[in-house]
C-alpha positions in Angstrom: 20.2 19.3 -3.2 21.6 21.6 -6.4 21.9 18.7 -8.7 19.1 18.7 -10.8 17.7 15.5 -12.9 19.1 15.6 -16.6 16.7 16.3 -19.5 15.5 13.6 -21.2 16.3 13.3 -25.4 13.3 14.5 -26.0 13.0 17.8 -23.9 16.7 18.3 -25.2 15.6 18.8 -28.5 12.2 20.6 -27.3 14.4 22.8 -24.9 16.8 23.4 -28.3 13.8 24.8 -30.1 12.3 27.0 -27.1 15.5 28.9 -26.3 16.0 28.9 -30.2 15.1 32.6 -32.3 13.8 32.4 -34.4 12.0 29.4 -33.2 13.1 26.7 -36.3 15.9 24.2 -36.7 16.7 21.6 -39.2 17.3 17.9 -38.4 20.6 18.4 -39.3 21.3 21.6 -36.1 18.8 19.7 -33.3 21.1 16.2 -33.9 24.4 18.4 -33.9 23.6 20.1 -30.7 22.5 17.0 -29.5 25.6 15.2 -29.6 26.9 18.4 -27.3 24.3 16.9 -24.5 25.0 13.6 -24.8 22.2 12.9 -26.9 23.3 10.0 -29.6 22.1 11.1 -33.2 19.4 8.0 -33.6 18.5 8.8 -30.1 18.0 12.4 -31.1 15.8 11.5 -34.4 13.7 9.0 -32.4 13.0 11.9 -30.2 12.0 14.1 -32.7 9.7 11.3 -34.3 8.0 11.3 -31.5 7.4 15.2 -30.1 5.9 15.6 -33.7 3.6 12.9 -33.0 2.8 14.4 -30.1 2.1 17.6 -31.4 5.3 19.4 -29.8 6.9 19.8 -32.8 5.4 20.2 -36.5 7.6 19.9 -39.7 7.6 22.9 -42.2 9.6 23.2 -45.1 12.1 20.7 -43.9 12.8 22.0 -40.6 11.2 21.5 -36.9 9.2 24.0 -35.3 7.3 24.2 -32.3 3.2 23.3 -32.1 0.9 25.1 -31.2 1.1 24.4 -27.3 4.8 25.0 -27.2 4.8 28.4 -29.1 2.2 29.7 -26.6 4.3 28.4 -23.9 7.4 30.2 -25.9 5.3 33.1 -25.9 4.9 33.3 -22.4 9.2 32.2 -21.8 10.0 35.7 -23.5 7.7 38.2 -21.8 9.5 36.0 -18.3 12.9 37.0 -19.9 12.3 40.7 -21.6 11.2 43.5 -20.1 7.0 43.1 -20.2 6.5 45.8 -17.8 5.0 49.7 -18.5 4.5 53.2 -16.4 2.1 51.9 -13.4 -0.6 53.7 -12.2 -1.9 52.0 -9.0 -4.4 50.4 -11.3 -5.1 46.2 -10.5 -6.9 43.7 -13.1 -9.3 41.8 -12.0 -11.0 38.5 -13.4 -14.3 37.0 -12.0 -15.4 33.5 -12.3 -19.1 34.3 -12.9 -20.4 30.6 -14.6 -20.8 27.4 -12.5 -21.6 23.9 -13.6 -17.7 23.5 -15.2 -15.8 20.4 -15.3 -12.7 19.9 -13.7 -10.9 19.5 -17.1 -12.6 22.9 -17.4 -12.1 24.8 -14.2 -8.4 23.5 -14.3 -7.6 24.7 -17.7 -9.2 28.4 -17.0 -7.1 28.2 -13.9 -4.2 27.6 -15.8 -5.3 30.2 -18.7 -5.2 32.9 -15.5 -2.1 32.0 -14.1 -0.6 32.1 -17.5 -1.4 35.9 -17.6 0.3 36.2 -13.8 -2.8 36.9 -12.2 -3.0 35.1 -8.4 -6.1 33.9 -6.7 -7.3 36.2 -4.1 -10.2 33.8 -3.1 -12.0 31.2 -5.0 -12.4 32.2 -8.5 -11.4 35.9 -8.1 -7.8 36.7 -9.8 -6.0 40.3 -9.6 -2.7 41.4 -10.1 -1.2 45.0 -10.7 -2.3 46.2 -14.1 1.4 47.0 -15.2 2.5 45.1 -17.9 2.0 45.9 -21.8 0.4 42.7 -22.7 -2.5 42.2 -24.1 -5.6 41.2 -21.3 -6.2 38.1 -23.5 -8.1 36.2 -20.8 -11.0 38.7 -20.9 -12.4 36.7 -23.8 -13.2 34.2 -21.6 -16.9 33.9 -21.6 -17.3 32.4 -18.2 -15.5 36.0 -16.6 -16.3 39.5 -15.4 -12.9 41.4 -16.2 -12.4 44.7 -14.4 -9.5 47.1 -13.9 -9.8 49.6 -10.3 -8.1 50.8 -7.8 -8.4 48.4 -4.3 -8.8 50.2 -1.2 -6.3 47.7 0.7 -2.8 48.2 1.0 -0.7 47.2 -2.7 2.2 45.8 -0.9 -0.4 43.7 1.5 -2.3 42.9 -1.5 1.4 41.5 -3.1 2.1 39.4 0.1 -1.3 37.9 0.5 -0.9 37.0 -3.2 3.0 35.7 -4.2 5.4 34.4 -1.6 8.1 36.8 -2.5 10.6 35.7 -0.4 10.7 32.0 -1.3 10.2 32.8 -4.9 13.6 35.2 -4.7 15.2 32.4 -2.7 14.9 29.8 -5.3 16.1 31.9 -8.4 19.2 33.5 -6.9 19.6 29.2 -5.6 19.2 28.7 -9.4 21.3 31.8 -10.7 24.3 30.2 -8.4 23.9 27.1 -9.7 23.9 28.1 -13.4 27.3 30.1 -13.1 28.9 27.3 -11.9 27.7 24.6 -13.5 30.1 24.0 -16.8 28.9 20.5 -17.8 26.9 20.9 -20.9 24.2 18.2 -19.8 23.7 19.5 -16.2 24.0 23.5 -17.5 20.5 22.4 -19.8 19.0 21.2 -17.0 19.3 23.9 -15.2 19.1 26.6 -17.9 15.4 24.9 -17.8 14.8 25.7 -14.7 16.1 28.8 -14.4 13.3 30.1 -17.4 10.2 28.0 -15.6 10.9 29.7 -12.6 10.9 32.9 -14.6 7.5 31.8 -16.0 6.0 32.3 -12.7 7.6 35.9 -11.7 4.7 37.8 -11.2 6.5 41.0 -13.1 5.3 43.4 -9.9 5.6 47.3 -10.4 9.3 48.1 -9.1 7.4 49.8 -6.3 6.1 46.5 -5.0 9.1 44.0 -5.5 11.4 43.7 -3.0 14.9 45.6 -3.4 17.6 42.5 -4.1 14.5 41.2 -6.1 16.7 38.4 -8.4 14.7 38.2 -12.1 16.3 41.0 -13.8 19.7 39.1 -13.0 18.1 35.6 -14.1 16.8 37.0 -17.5 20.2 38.3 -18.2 22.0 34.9 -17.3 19.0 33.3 -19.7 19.5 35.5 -22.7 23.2 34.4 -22.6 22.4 31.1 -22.1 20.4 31.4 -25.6 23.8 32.5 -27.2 24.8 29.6 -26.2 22.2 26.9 -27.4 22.6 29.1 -30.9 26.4 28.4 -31.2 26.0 24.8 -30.2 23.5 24.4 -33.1 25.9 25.8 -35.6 29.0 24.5 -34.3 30.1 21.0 -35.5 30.9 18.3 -32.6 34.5 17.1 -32.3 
């Protein structure tokens, strides 16, 4: 089914400030550009009330800006929509769970830390992926890992397949790139805006050597980034 659920008021305005550079708005531009989603204004302030509660959003010098948590997750939006990769050399990271005795809390969250970094699970706490992209190896800090970066001796594009489901992960964004060109409504176009950059979040940004030819991401970021425009004109532009 291509219609997706709409966004509630509060992931409106968290959405607003995600796709938003730089990442601030007043009260004032996240009500306005509301009102374009069908947000009502006290609707829109509750909202806001709340996602600074919750730590979503902190207040500085009279505007909104995203927490900690949602700046990290902004983070990892724009190396999905820029270009994060470099010249590869054959080269692979690797990460090794070498502690025992976590939590689950634990062992989830250093799952999550991983995948964040697009590394996949070859087996049960080892994680590779093609060492091509310019950001930092972050996750090596971890103190619970042995971080490597080698050569494997089994096929890359094997390696790739036993790793990502490339085909179904192509399937779904050119599904969601069809569905954001013709989707107008400005409600609906959020939703799926949203869903076109969280499927981005999880592109594994392989060499161009490994992805497959009609691979659909560079096509999705493009579609995104104009997207942005969009939110950014809303914000400024007065409702009727």
């Amino acid at each position: 089914m291509d219609d997706l659920p709409l966004l509630s008021a509060r992931s409106v305005m968290l959405s607003l400030l995600l796709g938003s550079h730089p990442d601030r708005m007043s009260a004032a531009e996240l009500v306005r550009a509301g009102e374009h989603f069908g947000v009502p204004a006290a609707t829109a302030r509750v909202a806001l009330t709340r996602a600074v509660a919750a730590g979503d959003l902190e207040r500085s010098a009279g505007d909104y800006v995203l927490g900690a948590r949602l700046a990290a997750r902004q983070r990892r939006q724009d190396e999905a929509v820029l270009d994060a990769e470099t010249s590869w050399d054959g080269g692979w990271e690797m990460a090794v769970v070498v502690v025992a005795g976590r939590t689950g809390g634990e062992r989830a969250a250093l799952r999550e830390r991983l995948a964040s970094y697009r590394l996949a699970e070859l087996r049960e706490g080892v994680w590779t992926r093609p060492a091509n992209l310019r950001r930092p190896r972050g996750y090596a800090a971890e103190p619970v890992l042995s971080t490597f970066v080698g050569v494997p001796d089994d096929d890359p594009a094997g390696l790739v397949a036993r790793l990502w489901d490339l085909g179904a992960w192509a399937d779904e964004g050119r599904r969601l790139l069809h569905l954001l060109e013709r989707t107008t409504a400005p409600a609906p176009r959020l939703a799926v805006a949203a869903q076109v950059v969280r499927h981005l979040t999880t592109d594994p940004l392989l060499p161009a050597a490994l992805r497959p030819a009609d691979w659909p991401a560079s096509a999705m970021r493009t579609a995104y980034a104009a997207y942005q425009d969009e939110l950014r004109t809303l914000a400024l532009t007065p409702s009727a």
